[in-house]
Structure formats: C-alpha cells, structure tokens
C-alpha positions in Angstrom: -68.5 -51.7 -54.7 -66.5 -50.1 -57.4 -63.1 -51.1 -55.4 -64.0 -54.8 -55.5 -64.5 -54.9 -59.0 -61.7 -53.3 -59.7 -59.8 -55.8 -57.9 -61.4 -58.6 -59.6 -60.3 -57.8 -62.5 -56.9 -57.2 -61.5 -57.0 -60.6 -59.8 -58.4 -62.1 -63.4 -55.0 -60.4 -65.4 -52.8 -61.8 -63.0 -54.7 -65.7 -63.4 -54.9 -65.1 -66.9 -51.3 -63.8 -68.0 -49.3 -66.8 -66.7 -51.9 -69.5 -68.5 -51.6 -67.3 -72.1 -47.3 -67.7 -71.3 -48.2 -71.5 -70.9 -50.2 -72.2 -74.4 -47.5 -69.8 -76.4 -46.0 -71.0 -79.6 -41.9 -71.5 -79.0 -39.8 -69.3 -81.1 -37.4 -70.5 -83.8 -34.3 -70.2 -83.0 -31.6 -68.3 -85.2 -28.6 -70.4 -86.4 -25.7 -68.8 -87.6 -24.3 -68.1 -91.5 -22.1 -71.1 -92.3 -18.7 -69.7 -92.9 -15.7 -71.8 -94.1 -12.9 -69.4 -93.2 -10.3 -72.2 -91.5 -8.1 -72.6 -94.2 -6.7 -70.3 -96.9 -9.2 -70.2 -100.0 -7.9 -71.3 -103.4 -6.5 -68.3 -105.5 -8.1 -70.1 -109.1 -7.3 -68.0 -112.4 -10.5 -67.5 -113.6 -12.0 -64.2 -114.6 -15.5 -65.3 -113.3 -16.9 -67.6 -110.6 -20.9 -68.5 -111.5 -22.6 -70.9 -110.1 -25.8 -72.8 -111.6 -28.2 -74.8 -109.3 -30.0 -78.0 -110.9 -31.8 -78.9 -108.1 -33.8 -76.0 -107.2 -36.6 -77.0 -104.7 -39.8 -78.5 -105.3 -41.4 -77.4 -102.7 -43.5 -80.4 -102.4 -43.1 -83.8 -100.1 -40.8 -86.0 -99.6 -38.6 -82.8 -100.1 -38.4 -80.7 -96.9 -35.1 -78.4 -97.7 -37.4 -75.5 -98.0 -38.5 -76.3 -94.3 -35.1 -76.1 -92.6 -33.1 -73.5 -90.9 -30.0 -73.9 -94.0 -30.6 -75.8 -97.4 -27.7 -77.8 -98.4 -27.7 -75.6 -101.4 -27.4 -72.0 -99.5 -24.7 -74.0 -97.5 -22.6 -75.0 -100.8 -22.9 -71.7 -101.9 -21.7 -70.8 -98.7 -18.4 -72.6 -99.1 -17.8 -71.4 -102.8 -17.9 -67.9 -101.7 -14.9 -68.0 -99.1 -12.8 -71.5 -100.4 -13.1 -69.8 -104.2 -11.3 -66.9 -105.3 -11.1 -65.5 -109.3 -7.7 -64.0 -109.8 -8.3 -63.2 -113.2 -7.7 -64.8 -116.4 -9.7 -65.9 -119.8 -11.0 -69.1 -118.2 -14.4 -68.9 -115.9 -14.9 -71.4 -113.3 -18.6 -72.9 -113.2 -20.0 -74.3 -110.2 -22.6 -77.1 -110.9 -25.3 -77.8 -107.6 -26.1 -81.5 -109.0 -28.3 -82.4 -106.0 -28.8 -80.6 -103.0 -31.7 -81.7 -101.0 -33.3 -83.2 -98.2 -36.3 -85.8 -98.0 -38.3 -86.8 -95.2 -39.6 -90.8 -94.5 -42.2 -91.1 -92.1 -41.2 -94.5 -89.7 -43.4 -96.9 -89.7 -45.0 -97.3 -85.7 -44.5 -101.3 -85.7 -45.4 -101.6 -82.2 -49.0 -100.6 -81.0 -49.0 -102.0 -77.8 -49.5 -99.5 -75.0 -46.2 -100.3 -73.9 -44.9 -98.9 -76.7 -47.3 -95.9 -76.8 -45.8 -95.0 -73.6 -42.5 -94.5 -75.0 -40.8 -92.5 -77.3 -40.3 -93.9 -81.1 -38.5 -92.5 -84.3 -41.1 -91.2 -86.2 -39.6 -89.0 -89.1 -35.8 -90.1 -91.0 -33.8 -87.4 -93.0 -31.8 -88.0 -96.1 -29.6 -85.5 -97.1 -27.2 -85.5 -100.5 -25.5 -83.4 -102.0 -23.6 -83.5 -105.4 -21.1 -81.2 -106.7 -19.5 -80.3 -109.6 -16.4 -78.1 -110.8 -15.7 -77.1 -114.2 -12.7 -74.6 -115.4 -14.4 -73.4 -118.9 -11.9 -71.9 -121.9 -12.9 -68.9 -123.3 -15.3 -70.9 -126.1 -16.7 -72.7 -123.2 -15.1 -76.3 -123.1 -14.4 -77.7 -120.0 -10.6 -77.9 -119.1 -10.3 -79.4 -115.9 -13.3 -80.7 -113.8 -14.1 -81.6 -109.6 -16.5 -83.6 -108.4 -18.0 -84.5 -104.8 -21.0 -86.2 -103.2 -22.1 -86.5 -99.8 -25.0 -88.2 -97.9 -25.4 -87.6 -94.8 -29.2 -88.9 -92.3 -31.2 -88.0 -89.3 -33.6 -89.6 -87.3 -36.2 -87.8 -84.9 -38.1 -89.0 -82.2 -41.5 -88.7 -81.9 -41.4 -86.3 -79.0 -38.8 -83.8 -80.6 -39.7 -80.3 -80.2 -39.6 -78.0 -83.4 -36.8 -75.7 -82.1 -34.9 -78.9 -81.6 -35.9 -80.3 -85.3 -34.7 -77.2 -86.0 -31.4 -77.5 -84.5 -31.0 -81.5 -85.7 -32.0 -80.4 -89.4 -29.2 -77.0 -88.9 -26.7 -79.9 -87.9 -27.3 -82.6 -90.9 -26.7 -79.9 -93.0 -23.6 -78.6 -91.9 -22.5 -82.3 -91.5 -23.0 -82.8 -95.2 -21.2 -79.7 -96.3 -18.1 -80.7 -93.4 -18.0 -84.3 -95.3 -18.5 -82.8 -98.8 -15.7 -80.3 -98.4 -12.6 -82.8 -98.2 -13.5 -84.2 -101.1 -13.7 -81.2 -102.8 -10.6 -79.8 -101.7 -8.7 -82.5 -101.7 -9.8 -83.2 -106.1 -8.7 -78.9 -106.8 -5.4 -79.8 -105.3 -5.0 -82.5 -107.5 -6.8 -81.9 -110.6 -6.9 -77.9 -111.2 -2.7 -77.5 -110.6 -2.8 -76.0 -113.2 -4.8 -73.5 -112.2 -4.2 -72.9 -108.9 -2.4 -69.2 -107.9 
C-alpha cells in the first residue's frame, strides 16, 4: 500500500512540473551597454566635461522611458563618455540633455468586427526625441561655442507582441535615435568647435 502511494505522488510531480514550466513568466532579456567606439573621439580642450539632464523622468503616462531596457538619456550619456574627451584647458564643456524621452499612444481599435478580432492590430505607438545641446563655457561661464542636435525617431507594436520582444523593439528605437542623433552631432563639433578641437 505504502508503494503505491509513493508512486502516486511521484506520478503527480512528474504531471505537475511540466504544467508550472507552461504558466511561467518569460524572462527579460539583457541588452547590451551602448558603446560608440567606431570612430576616434574628439580630443576637446576643456578642463571638465559635465553634463546636466532637463528632462529627468516623470515617471508617469504617456512617458514610458522609465519602462525600457535603455532611456534615450542613459544612451546620450553613453555617447558623451567615449566621442568626448577633456584634454585640459580653462574652458569646461557642458552637455545640456534638452529632451530625452519616450511616450506611448494607445491605437485606437477601429474595426470591431470579428474579422478583425481574429487578427493582429497595432495597439500601442512609440515616440521617441531627443534634443541635445553643446556648450564650450570660458572660465566666467559664457558660452563660446555651442552644438545642437535633435532626433525623433517611432515604433509601432502589435497587439500580440510579447514583452521580451517589446523589450527588444523599445532597445532598438532607442539606439536608432542615438545612431540618427550622432551625425548631427558630429558633423556641428567639426564645424563649429575648430577651435577647440585637439
């Protein structure tokens, strides 16, 4: 009697472990650190590189870049840290986050027939922007030479997407924002900090 119980309950771990596998939560995915290592970074004489963030996040809808993998603010910060370099110098270079952030639109569901219901719709729409600027400051603090850049980049989502794949769409806007931001950016230091430029 004891033996058959035994192997009930056996039986019941072996049902029961495959159904728990079923129901589990996926796991978030890890995305890499963005680096921006291709090219050579500019050698800038500044004594000091600081950088001041004016849209810090709400935390509150429609914003969302608290809910992503990498905030378009982490990823500009990202790029100042290996395209920037302080040499040295009296002058300090500030880096002004003007608007980093990304909002979320739910779609409007214009079709209700069960055709549609059957199928998948876009249900959420991304917008991501961000704004830069650059300012070379004198030793009393008046800006000598300044860079600017803005990017906006979207997204849509299906209804049906997954969250690691969100995931993986949101890790992509981002980076696409930063990789059409940084052009800009480079391409204004070349031209307007010369004069600073090592």
């Amino acid at each position: 009697m004891m033996r058959r119980v035994w192997l009930s309950a056996v039986a019941v771990l072996f049902i029961a472990a495959p159904l728990s596998a079923g129901v589990a939560q996926p796991v978030r995915g890890a995305f890499p650190e963005p680096r921006f290592t291709s090219q050579p970074p500019f050698q800038l004489a500044v004594g000091e590189i600081e950088i001041v963030n004016r849209d810090p996040p709400t935390l509150a809808p429609p914003r969302v870049e608290h809910l992503v993998p990498l905030a378009p603010a982490r990823a500009i910060r990202a790029w100042v840290r290996d395209r920037l370099v302080a040499t040295g110098g009296p002058n300090r270079l500030r880096v002004t986050i003007q608007r980093a952030h990304i909002t979320e639109t739910k779609l409007a569901q214009n079709d209700s027939s069960l055709a549609a219901a059957a199928t998948d719709q876009q249900s959420q729409r991304y917008d991501a922007i961000a704004e830069v600027r650059l300012d070379i400051l004198d030793p009393s603090g008046h800006a000598v030479a300044t860079v600017r850049g803005i990017a906006t980049r979207f997204q849509t989502v299906l209804r049906s997407t997954a969250p690691v794949q969100r995931d993986g769409m949101m890790y992509d806007l981002t980076m696409q924002l930063i990789e059409q931001l940084a052009p800009t950016l480079d391409h204004e230091i070349r031209n307007d900090f010369t004069a600073y430029l090592r």
